[in-house]
N, C-alpha and C positions, 0 to 999 in steps of 0.2 A: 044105536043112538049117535054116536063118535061120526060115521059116515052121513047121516041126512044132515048132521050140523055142518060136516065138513064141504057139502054138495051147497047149500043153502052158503056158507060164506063164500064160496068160490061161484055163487052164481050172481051173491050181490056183488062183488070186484068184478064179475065178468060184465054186468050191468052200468057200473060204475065206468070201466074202461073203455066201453061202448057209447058213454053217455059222453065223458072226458073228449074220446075223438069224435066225433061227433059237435062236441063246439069247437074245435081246432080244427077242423077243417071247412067249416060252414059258417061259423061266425065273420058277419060282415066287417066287424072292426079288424079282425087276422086278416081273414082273404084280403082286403084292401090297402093294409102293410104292405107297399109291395115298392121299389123305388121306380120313379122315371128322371128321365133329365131334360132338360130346357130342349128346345130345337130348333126354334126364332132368335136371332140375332140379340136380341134384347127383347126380356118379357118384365112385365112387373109383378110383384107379389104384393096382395093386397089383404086390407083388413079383413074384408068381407066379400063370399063369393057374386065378384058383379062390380063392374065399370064405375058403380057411386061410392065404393070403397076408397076409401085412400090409398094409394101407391103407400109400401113402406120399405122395399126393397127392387131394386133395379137387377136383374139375373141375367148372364148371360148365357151364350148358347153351349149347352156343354153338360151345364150346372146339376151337380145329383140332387134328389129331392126322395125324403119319404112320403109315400101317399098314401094321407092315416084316415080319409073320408070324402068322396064326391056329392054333390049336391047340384044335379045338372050337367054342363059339361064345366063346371070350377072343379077343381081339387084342390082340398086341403092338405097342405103341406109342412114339413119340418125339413128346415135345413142341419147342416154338419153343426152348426153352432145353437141348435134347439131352437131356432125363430122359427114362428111356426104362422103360416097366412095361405093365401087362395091364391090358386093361377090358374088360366083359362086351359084347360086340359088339349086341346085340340096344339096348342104350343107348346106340347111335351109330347116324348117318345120313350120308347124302352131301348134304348142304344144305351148301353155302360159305359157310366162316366165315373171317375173319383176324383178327388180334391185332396190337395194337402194340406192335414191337419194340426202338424207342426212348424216352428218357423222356419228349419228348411232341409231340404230332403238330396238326397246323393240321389244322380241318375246313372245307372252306370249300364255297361254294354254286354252284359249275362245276367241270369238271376244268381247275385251272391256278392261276396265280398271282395274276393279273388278277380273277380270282373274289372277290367279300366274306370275311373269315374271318366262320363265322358258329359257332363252337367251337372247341376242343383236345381232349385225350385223353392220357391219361398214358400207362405202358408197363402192358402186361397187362390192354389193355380190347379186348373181344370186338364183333365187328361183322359181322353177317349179310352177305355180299358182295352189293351188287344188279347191279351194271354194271360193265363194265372197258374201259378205253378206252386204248389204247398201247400195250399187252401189259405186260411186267416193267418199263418205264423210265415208263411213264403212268401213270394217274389210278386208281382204283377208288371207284363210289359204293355207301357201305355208308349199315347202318342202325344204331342202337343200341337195345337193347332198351329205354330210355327212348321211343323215337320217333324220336330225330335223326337227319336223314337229313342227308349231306352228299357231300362229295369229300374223299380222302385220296391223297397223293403211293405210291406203291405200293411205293415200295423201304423206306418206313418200319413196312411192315407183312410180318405171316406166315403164309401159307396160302394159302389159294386162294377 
């Protein structure tokens, strides 16, 4: 009796864990979590997916964006600061970009402390991601579209 109970609950958890992944990886709202970033000079984010939306934010080229649902070629989006509107998808790419999310960040010439500062960065400047080294708690070497290449601590930034 002890074992068909024992077979019977580890077939419902096996069921259940089948069913679990099975929305995580086929669920339209996950799969479409995914970031891109601007890739036009200047794009607009709008209310609503479609040119009769109002403009409510001006993006530049660079800009991280999460992409939490498409309708067409629009995607809806969420920026680092939780504004969330549509931009004409075709104007974004999967190049890794991050922003910084505080008001201002050490650039320095290795991943770490020990490293030269060899710049700053205020909050809302856009940096091409080139390397990452430590996962979430490590380093990330961006660039800036001036040229500046450096090291930035990774929790002080957003995106990928």
């Amino acid at each position: 009796m002890i074992c068909v109970y024992t077979d019977k609950k580890r077939s419902r958890l096996f069921v259940a864990l089948l069913l679990l992944a099975y929305c995580f990886l086929y669920s339209p709202s996950i799969s479409l979590a995914k970031m891109v970033s601007v890739s036009g000079k200047i794009i607009n984010m709008r209310k609503g997916p479609g040119i009769r939306y109002k403009v409510i934010w001006k993006l530049g080229r660079g800009y991280p964006l999460i992409r939490l649902h498409q309708k067409g070629k629009w995607l809806k989006v969420k920026d680092f600061e939780g504004d969330v509107g549509w931009v004409y998808g075709p104007l974004t790419n999967k190049r890794p970009h991050l922003i910084v999310k505080v008001k201002r960040v050490n650039i320095r010439s290795g991943p770490g402390r020990r490293y030269s500062l060899i710049s700053q960065a205020n909050y809302g400047v856009v940096f091409r991601t080139l390397k990452r080294r430590g996962g979430r708690l490590g380093w990330v070497k961006v660039r800036h579209k001036s040229g500046l290449t450096g090291w930035i601590k990774r929790k002080f930034l957003w995106g990928w």
